[in-house]
N, C-alpha and C positions, 0 to 999 in steps of 0.2 A: 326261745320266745317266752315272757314274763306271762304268767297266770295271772288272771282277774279273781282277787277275792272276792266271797261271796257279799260282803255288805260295798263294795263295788259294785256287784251285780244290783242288789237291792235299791241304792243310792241311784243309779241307772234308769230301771225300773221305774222310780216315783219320778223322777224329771219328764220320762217320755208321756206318763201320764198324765203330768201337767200341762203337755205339751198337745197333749190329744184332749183333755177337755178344752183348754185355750181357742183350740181353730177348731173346735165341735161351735163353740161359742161366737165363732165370725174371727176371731185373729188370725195373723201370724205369729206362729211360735216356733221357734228355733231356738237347739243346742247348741253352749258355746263349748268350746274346745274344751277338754279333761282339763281337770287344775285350777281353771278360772278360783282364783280365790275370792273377789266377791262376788260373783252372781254366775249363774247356771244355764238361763234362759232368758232370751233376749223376745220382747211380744213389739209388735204393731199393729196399729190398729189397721185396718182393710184398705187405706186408702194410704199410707203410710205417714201420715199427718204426725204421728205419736207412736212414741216409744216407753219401753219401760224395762227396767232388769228384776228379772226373781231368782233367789235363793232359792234353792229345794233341798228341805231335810226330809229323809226317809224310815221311816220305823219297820222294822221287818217283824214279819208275824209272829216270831216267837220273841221278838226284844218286848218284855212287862215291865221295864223302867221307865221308857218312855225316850224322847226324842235325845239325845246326847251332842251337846251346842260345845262349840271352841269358848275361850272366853270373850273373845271377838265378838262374839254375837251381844254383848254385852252393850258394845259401842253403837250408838244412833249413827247409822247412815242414811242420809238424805236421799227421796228419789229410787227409793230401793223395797222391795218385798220379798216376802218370803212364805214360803208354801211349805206348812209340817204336811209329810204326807202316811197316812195310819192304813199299814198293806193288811189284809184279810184273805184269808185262806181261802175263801169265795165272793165272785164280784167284784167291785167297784174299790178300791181304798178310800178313804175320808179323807178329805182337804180341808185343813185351818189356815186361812188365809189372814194373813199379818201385815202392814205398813212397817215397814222394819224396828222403828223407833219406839213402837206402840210392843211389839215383842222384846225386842230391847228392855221394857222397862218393865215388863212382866217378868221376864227372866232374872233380869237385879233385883226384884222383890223376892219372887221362890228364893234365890240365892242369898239375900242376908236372913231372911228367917230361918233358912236350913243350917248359915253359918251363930246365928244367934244361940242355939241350943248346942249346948256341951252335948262331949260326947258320955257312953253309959260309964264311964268310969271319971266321971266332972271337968274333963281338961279341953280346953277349948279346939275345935277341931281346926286343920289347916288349912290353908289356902290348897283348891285341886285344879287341876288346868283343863275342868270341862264345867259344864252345865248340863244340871238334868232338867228337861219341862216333861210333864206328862199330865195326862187326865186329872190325877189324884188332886195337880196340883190349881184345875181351873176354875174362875169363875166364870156367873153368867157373859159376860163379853167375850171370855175366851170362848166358850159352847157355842152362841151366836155365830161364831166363825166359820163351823164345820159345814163344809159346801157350801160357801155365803163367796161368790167371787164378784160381789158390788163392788169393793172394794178398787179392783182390777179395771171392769166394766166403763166404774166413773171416771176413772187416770185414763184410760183409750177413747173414752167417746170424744166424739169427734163435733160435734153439733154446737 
């Protein structure tokens, strides 16, 4: 029988949490099957009028680079969100809550400035097959984000 790595576990973790604030908030939230390569968590709204898919990326307590994105994440997907989720040794983790194309385009910014600058020895650095986002790297609308699920809220209202 195959072990669950631990950022398995953690990865895990942040989905189901999103998944219990989501119907804390009146939805349904349901996981979709391991692997889903783009989205994680399938919401409706209470009356099943509306639907929506979310990504969940999850940061584990002791990860201090911050969230670690494929380069796919790169690419604008239509109709699609995503929830960084920030775990804490006590309580609640923090939710930044994203429009996928709106993170998207956040992440290709950090990512050409971080590829703009040589590396310490002047030689231009290479192409790597992730992305890093974290705190260091946000402005005010990313901050605005954290535990802000308007977002979610206005794609399911139903009225």
């Amino acid at each position: 029988m195959a072990t669950l790595s631990f950022n398995n576990l953690v990865g895990t973790a942040g989905e189901y949490y999103v998944c219990a604030e989501l119907c804390r908030r009146g939805f349904l939230a349901l996981l979709t099957p391991k692997n889903n390569p783009i989205f994680d968590v399938l919401v409706t709204s209470a009356d099943g009028t509306k639907t929506i898919s979310i990504q969940v990326k999850t940061r584990s307590i002791k990860n201090k680079q911050g969230w670690k994105l494929g380069p796919d994440m790169a690419l604008k997907k239509q109709g699609l969100f995503v929830v960084l989720v920030n775990m804490h040794e006590n309580g609640l983790p923090d939710f930044y809550v994203y429009q996928h194309g709106v993170l998207a385009a956040r992440v290709n910014e950090v990512y050409r400035a971080y590829m703009a600058k040589p590396k310490k020895d002047g030689t231009t650095k290479k192409e790597v097959g992730f992305r890093w986002f974290d705190e260091i790297s946000f402005k005010e609308d990313d901050r605005s984000r954290k535990n802000n699920w308007k977002a979610i809220e206005e794609a399911l209202r139903t009225t």
